[in-house]
C-alpha positions in Angstrom: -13.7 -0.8 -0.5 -10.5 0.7 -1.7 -10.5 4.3 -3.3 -8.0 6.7 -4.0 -7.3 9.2 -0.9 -8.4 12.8 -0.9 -7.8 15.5 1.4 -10.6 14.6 3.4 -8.7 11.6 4.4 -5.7 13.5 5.8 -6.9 13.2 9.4 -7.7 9.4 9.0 -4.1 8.6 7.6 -2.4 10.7 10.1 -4.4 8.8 13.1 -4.1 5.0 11.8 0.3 6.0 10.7 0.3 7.6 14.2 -1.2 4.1 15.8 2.0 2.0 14.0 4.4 4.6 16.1 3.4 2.4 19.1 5.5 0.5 21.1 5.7 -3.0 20.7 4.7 -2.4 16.9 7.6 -2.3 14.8 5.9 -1.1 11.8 7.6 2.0 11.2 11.1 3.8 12.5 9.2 7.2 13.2 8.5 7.6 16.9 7.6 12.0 16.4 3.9 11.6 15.5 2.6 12.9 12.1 -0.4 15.8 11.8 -3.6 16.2 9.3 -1.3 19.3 7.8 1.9 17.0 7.1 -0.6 14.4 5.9 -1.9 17.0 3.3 0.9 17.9 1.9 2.5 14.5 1.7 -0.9 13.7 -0.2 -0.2 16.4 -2.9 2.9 14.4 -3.5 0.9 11.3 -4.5 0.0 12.3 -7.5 -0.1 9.3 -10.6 2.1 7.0 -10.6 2.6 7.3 -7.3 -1.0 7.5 -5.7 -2.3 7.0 -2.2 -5.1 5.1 -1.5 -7.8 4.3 1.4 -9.8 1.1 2.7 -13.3 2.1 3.7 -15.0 0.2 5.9 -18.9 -0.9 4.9 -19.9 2.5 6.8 -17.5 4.4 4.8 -14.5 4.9 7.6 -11.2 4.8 6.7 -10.0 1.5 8.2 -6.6 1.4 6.6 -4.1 3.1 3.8 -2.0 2.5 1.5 0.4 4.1 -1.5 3.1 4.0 -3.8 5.8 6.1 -3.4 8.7 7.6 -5.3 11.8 5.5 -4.4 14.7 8.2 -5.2 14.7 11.2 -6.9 17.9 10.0 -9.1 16.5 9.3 -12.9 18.4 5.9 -12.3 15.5 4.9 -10.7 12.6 5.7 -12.7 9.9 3.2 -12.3 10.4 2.0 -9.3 8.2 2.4 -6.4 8.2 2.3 -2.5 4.9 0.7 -1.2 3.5 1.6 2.4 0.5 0.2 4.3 -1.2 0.8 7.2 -4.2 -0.6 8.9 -6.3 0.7 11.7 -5.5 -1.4 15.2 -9.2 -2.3 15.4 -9.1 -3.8 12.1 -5.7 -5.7 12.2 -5.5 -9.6 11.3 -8.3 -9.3 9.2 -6.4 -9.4 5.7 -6.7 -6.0 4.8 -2.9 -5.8 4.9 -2.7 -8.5 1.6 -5.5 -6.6 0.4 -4.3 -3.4 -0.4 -0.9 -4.8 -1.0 -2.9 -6.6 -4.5 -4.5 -3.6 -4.7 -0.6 -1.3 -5.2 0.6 -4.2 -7.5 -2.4 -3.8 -9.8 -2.4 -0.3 -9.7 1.7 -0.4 -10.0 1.6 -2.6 -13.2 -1.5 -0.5 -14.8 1.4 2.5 -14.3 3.7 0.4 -15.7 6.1 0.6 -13.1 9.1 -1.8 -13.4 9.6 -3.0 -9.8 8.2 -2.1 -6.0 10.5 -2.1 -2.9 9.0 -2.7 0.4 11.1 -1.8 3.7 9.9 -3.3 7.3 11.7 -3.6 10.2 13.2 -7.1 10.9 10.0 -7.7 13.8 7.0 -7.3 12.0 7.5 -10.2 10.9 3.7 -10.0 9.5 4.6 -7.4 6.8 7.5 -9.1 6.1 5.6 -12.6 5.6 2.9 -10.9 3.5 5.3 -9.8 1.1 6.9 -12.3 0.4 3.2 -14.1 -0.4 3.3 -12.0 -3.2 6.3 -13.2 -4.7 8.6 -10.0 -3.1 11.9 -11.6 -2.6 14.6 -10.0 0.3 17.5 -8.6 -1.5 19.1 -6.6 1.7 19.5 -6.5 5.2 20.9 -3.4 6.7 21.6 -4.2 10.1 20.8 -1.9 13.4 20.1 0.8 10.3 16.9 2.1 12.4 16.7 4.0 15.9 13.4 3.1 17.6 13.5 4.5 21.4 17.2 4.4 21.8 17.5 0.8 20.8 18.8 -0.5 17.1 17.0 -2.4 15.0 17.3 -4.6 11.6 15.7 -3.1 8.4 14.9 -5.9 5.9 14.6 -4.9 2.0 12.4 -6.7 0.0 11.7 -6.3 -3.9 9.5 -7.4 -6.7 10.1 -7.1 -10.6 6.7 -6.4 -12.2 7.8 -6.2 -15.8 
């Protein structure tokens, strides 16, 4: 079940973001870990059109997250939204990836927000693919643009019009 996070969730989002900080996992370029307190006040940030959400598992654990984010502060860019998602490493490769990406274009397009930008590193290749699924389209690669661990990596840019 998908439901908008609370602060209640602060601890769950920190734990499943901290779990894609992993080596080997290539889903974000932050290697400090994140705490419930930076969680919380990056959740007071989410506010509409740019909410963060939660997958609950049928005993009501968070299993996953995901939000919309503001892409720049520059009024050039109104409208346009970053999307991130995480899922919890007991419940990966079970869809819940494509489903909470659905879930952010929905919930983009009831904001009426213009376009969405998702950023993965060139490996995970599974973010990568389940974008483009729903219809994102790469537009840039900035090559060795990330520091993972002393070594360079690819960041792949990949963006969908909504309206």
């Amino acid at each position: 079940m998908m439901r908008r996070a609370s602060p209640a969730d602060a601890e769950d989002i920190a734990k499943i973001y901290n779990q894609a900080m992993k080596v080997g996992v290539f889903a974000t370029p932050q290697v400090t870990p994140v705490t419930r307190e930076e969680r919380l006040a990056w959740l007071g940030d989410h506010q509409d059109p740019f909410p963060a959400f939660v997958c609950e598992s049928g005993d009501g654990k968070v299993i996953a997250w995901c939000s919309l984010s503001k892409f720049s502060a520059r009024p050039e860019y109104t409208g346009i939204a970053e999307i991130s998602r995480y899922v919890d490493e007991k419940f990966r490769e079970h869809g819940l990836g494509k489903l909470m990406l659905a879930h952010l274009i929905e919930a983009a397009e009831s904001f009426g927000l213009r376009a969405l930008v998702s950023r993965a590193i060139d490996r995970n290749v599974g973010s990568i693919r389940g974008s483009t699924h729903f219809g994102f389209h790469q537009v840039a690669l900035l090559h060795e643009s990330s520091r993972i661990r002393g070594e360079w990596f690819n960041e792949v840019w990949l963006w969908k019009k909504l309206v």
